[in-house]
Wavefront OBJ file of the C-alpha trace (Angstrom):
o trace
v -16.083 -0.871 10.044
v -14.089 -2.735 8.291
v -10.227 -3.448 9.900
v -7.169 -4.246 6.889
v -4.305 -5.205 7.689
v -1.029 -4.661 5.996
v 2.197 -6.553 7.019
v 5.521 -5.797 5.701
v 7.870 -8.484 5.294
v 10.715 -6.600 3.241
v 12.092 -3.557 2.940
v 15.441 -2.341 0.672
v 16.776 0.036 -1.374
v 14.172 -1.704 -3.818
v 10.836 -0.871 -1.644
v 8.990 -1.676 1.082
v 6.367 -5.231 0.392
v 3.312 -5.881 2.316
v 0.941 -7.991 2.257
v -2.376 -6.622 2.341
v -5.772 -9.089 4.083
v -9.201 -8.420 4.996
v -11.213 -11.639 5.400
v -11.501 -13.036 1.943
v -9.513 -10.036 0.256
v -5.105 -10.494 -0.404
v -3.059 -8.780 -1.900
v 0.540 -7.406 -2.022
v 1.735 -3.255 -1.801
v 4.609 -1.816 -2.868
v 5.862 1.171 -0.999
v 8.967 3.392 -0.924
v 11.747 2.754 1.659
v 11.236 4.083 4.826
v 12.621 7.411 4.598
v 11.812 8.891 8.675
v 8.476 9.318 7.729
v 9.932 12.588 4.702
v 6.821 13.630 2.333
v 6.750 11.965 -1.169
v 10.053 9.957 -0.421
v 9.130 7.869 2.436
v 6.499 4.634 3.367
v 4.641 5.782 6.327
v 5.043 4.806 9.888
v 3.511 1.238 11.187
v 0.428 2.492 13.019
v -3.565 2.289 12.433
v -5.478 4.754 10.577
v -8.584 5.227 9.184
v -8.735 4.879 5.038
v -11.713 7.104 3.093
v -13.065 7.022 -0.637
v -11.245 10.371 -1.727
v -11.256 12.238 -5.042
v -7.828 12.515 -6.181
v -7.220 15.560 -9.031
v -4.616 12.715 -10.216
v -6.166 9.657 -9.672
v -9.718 10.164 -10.007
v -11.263 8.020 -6.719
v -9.278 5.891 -4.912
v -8.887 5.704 -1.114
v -6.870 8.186 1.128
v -5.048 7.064 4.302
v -5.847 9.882 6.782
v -3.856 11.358 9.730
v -0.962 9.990 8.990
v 1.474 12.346 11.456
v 3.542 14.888 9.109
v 1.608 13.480 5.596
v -1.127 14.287 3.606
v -2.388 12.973 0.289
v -1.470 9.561 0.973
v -3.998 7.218 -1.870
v -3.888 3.968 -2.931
v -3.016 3.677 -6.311
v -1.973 1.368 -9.043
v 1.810 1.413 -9.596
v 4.480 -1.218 -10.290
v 7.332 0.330 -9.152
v 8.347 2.271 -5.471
v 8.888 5.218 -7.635
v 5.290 5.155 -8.276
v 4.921 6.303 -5.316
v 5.217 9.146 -3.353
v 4.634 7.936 -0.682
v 1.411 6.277 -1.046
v 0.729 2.883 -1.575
v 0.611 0.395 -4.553
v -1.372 -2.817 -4.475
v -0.786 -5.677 -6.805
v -1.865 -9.031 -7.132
v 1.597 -10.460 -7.160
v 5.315 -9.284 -6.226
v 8.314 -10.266 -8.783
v 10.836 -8.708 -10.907
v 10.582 -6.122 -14.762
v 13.890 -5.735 -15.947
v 16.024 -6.800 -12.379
v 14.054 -4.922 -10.174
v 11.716 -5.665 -7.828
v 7.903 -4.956 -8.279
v 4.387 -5.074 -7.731
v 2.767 -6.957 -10.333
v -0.849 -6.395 -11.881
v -1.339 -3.409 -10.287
v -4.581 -2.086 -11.592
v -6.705 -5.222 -11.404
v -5.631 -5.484 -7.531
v -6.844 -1.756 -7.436
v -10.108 -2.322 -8.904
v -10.274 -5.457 -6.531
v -9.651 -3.512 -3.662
v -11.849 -0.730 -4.524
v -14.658 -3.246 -5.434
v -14.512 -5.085 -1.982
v -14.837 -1.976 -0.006
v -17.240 -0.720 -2.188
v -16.409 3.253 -1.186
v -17.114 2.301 2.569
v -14.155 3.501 5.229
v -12.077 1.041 6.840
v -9.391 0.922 9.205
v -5.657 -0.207 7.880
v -3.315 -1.624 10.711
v 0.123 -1.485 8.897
v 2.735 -3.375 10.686
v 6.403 -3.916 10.567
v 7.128 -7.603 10.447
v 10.238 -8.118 8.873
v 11.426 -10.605 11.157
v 8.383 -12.645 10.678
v 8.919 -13.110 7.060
v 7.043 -16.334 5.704
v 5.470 -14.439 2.026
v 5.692 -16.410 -0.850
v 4.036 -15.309 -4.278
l 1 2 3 4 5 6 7 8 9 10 11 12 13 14 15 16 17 18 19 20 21 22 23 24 25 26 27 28 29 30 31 32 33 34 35 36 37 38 39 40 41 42 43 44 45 46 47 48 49 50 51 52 53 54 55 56 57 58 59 60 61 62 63 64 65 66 67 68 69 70 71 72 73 74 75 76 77 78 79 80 81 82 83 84 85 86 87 88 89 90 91 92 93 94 95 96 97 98 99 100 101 102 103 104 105 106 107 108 109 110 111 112 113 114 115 116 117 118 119 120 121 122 123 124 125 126 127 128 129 130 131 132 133 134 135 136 137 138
């Protein structure tokens, strides 16, 4: 199986921004702030779970992070914005700014990328927190 991994370099008022690599796949996310882990308004904790091809009511397919502790319905989904979100995860090709604020850029293309490159297969995501490692440029 497949192993992601997703490393957060920032975090603000503005969102939480990863960067997203499995071998030849990278991308950015944009997540909410942490939040102590609350549903809809939070990113979820650093940890490793497994991610399946899930049908959404909302979002068609897309993949679900599972057993995430307290959450449920966590997808990956296109969104520029960490109000997008609640609390799921938004990959983009690039990170920058619409209208001051920060954001994911070209959302659905990195979605469709994504979902391409897994091809509806499970994987494992490792999300980790390292802010103080910080060397992300766009």
């Amino acid at each position: 199986m497949l192993r992601a991994i997703m490393s957060r370099f920032d975090s603000s008022a503005q969102g939480t921004f990863s960067r997203f690599t499995c071998k030849n796949l990278s991308l950015f996310t944009t997540e909410r702030p942490w939040n102590n882990n609350a549903k809809g308004n939070s990113c979820i904790p650093a940890g490793i779970y497994e991610v399946k091809w899930h049908k959404s009511p909302k979002f068609g397919w897309c993949y679900k992070v599972c057993n995430v502790p307290g959450r449920s319905e966590i997808l990956i989904h296109s969104g520029n914005f960490y109000w997008h979100s609640y609390g799921c995860i938004l990959p983009a090709k690039k990170l920058g700014y619409i209208e001051g604020k920060k954001a994911g850029l070209i959302s659905r293309p990195a979605v469709s990328l994504l979902n391409s490159f897994f091809n509806k297969q499970s994987f494992i995501l490792e999300i980790r927190d390292d802010y103080l490692n910080s060397s992300v440029t766009n």
